[in-house]
C-alpha positions as CSV (number, residue, x, y, z in Angstrom):
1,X,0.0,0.0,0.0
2,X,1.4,3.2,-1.2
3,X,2.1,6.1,1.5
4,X,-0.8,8.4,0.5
5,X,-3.4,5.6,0.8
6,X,-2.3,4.6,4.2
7,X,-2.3,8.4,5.3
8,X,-5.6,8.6,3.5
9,X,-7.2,5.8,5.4
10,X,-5.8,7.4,8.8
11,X,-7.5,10.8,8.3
12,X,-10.5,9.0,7.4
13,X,-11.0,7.0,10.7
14,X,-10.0,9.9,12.3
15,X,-12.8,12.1,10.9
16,X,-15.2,9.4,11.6
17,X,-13.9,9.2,15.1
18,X,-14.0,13.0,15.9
19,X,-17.8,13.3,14.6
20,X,-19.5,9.7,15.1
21,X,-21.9,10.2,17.8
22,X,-21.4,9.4,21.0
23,X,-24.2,6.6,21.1
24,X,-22.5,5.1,18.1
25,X,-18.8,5.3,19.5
26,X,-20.3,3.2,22.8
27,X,-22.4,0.6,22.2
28,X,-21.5,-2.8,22.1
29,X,-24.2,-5.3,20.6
30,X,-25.6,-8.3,22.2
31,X,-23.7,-11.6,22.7
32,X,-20.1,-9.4,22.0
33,X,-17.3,-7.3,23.9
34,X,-15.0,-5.1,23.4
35,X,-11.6,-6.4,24.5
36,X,-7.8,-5.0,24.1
37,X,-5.9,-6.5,21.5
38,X,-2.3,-5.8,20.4
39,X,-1.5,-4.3,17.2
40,X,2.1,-3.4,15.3
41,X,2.3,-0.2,13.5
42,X,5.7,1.1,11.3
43,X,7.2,3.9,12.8
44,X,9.4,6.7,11.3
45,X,12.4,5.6,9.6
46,X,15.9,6.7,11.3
47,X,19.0,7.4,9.7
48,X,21.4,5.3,12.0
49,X,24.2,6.3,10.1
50,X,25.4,8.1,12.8
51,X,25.0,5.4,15.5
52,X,27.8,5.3,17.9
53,X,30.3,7.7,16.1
54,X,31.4,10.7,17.6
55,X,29.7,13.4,15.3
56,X,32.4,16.1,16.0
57,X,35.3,13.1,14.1
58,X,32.8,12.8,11.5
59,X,32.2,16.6,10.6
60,X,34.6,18.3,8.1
61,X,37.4,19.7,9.3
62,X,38.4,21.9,6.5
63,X,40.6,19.8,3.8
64,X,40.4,19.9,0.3
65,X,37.8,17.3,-1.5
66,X,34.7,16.4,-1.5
67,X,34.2,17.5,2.3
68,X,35.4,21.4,1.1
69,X,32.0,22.6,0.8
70,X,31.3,22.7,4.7
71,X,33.6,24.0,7.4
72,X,33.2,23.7,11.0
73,X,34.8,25.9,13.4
74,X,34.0,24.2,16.9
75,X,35.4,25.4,20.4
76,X,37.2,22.4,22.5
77,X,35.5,23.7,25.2
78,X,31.8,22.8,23.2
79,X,33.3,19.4,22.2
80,X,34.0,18.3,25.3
81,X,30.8,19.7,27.3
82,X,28.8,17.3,25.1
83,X,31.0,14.8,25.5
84,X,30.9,15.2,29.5
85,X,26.8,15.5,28.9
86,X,26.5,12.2,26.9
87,X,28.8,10.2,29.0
88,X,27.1,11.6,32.2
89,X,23.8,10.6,31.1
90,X,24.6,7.3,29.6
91,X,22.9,5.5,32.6
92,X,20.0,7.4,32.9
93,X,16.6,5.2,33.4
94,X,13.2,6.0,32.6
95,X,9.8,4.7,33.8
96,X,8.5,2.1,31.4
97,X,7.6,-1.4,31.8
98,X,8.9,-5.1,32.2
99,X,7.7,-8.6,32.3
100,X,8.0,-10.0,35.7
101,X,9.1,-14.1,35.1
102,X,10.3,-14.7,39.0
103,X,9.0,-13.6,41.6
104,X,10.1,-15.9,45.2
105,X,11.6,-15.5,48.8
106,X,11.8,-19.2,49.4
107,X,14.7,-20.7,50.9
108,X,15.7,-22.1,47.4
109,X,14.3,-18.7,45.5
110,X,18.2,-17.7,44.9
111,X,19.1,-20.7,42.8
112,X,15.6,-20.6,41.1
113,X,16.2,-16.9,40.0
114,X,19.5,-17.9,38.4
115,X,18.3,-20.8,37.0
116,X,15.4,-18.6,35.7
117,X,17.1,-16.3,34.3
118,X,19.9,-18.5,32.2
119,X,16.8,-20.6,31.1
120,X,15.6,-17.0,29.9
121,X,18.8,-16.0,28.1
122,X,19.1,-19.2,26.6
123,X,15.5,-19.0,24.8
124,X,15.5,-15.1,24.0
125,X,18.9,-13.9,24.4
126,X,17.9,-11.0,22.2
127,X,15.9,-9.4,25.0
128,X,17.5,-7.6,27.9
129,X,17.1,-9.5,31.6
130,X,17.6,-8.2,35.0
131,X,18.1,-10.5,38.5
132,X,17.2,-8.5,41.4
133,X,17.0,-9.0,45.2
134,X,14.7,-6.9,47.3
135,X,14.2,-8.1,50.7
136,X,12.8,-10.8,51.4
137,X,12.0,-11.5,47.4
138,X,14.3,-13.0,44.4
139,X,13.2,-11.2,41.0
140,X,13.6,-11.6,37.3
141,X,12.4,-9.0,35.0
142,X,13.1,-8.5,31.3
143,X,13.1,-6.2,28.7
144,X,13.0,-2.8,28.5
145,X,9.7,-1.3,27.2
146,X,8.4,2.5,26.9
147,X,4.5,1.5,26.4
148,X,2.8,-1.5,28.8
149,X,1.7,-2.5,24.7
150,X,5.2,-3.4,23.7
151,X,5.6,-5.1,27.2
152,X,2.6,-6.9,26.5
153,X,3.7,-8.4,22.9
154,X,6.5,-9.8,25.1
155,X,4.3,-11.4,27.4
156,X,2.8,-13.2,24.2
157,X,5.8,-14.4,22.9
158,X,7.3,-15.8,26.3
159,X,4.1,-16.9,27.8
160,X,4.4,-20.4,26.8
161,X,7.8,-20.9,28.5
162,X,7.0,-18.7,31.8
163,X,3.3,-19.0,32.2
164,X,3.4,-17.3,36.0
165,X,5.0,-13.7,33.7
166,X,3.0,-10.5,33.9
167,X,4.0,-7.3,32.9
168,X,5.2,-4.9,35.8
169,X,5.6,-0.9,35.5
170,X,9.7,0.0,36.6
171,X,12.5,2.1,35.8
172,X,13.9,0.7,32.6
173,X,16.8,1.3,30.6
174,X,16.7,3.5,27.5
175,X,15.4,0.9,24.2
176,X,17.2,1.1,21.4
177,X,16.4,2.2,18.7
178,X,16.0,-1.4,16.3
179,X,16.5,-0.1,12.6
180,X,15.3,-3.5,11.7
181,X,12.1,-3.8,13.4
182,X,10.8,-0.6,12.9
183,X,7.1,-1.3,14.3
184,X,5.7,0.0,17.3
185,X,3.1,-2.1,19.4
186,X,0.3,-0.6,20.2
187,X,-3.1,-1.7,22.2
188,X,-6.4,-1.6,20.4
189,X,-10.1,-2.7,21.3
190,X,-11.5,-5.2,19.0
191,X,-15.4,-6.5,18.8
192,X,-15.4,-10.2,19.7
193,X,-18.2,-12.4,20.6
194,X,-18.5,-13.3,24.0
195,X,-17.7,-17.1,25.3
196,X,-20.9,-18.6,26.2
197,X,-20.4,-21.5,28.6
């Protein structure tokens, strides 16, 4: 689907939205529900070209060439503030969410949380993990999400191997940014019938 038909559709359900009336927007018929459902959307594509390199050795410095066309004249002094600035805030955390896969103070909780947590790495090693202890409890948490929807994807995906998970809301590390999954999930309500026993 081309761009302008995607953006086309968008404005559409958001007219529809805006001016459906209120009656319309609520009711739910008989013998259905609304319930939350997880959806992935593309995001905005970034230009990682810059990932990880110092942009101040990348700049021109001046030299005949192709590069001759721009010249930057940068203080030390500005170089290394931003320097200081990145490294200083390299650790900062944010809130966001994680799923919870351990959660113990048994006697044997110690061993269980390591065992839980290599079992972990061993399935999805792609996806950050975190062993805690606050008193009296043994914790495992993983990933590092900024919506409780892209937590919940997680949950999906993992449920089968950690059934007791559930998504908790913490101080994460910042994501990065993953130039090959560039998708966003997002939470929905969908119309489904209800189970009738």
């Amino acid at each position: 689907m081309k761009r302008t038909e995607i953006l086309s559709i968008l404005l559409i359900s958001l007219l529809f939205g805006l001016f459906a009336p209120e009656s319309v927007a609520q009711t739910v018929p008989d013998g259905y529900e609304l319930a939350d459902s997880v959806v992935y959307r593309p995001v905005a594509a970034v230009d990682s070209t810059l990932a990880g390199k110092d942009i101040f050795l990348v700049l021109p410095s001046g030299e005949t060439g192709d590069d001759a066309n721009v010249v930057v004249h940068q203080s030390d002094l500005v170089r290394n503030s931003i320097r200081r600035h990145i490294s200083s805030n390299a650790k900062r955390t944010s809130t966001g969410y994680r799923v919870r896969i351990f959660f113990d103070n048994r006697q044997t909780a110690r061993n269980e949380s390591e065992n839980t947590l290599k079992r972990f790495k061993q399935l999805f090693p792609e996806v950050a993990a975190y062993r805690i202890y606050a008193n009296p409890y043994f914790k495992v948490t993983v990933g590092d999400f900024r919506t409780k929807s892209e937590a919940m994807s997680l949950l999906t995906r993992i449920k089968g191997a950690f059934p007791s998970a559930f998504v908790v809301k913490e101080n994460i590390e910042y994501p990065v940014v993953d130039s090959d999954n560039a998708v966003v999930a997002d939470t929905i309500k969908v119309l489904r019938p209800v189970n009738q026993l």
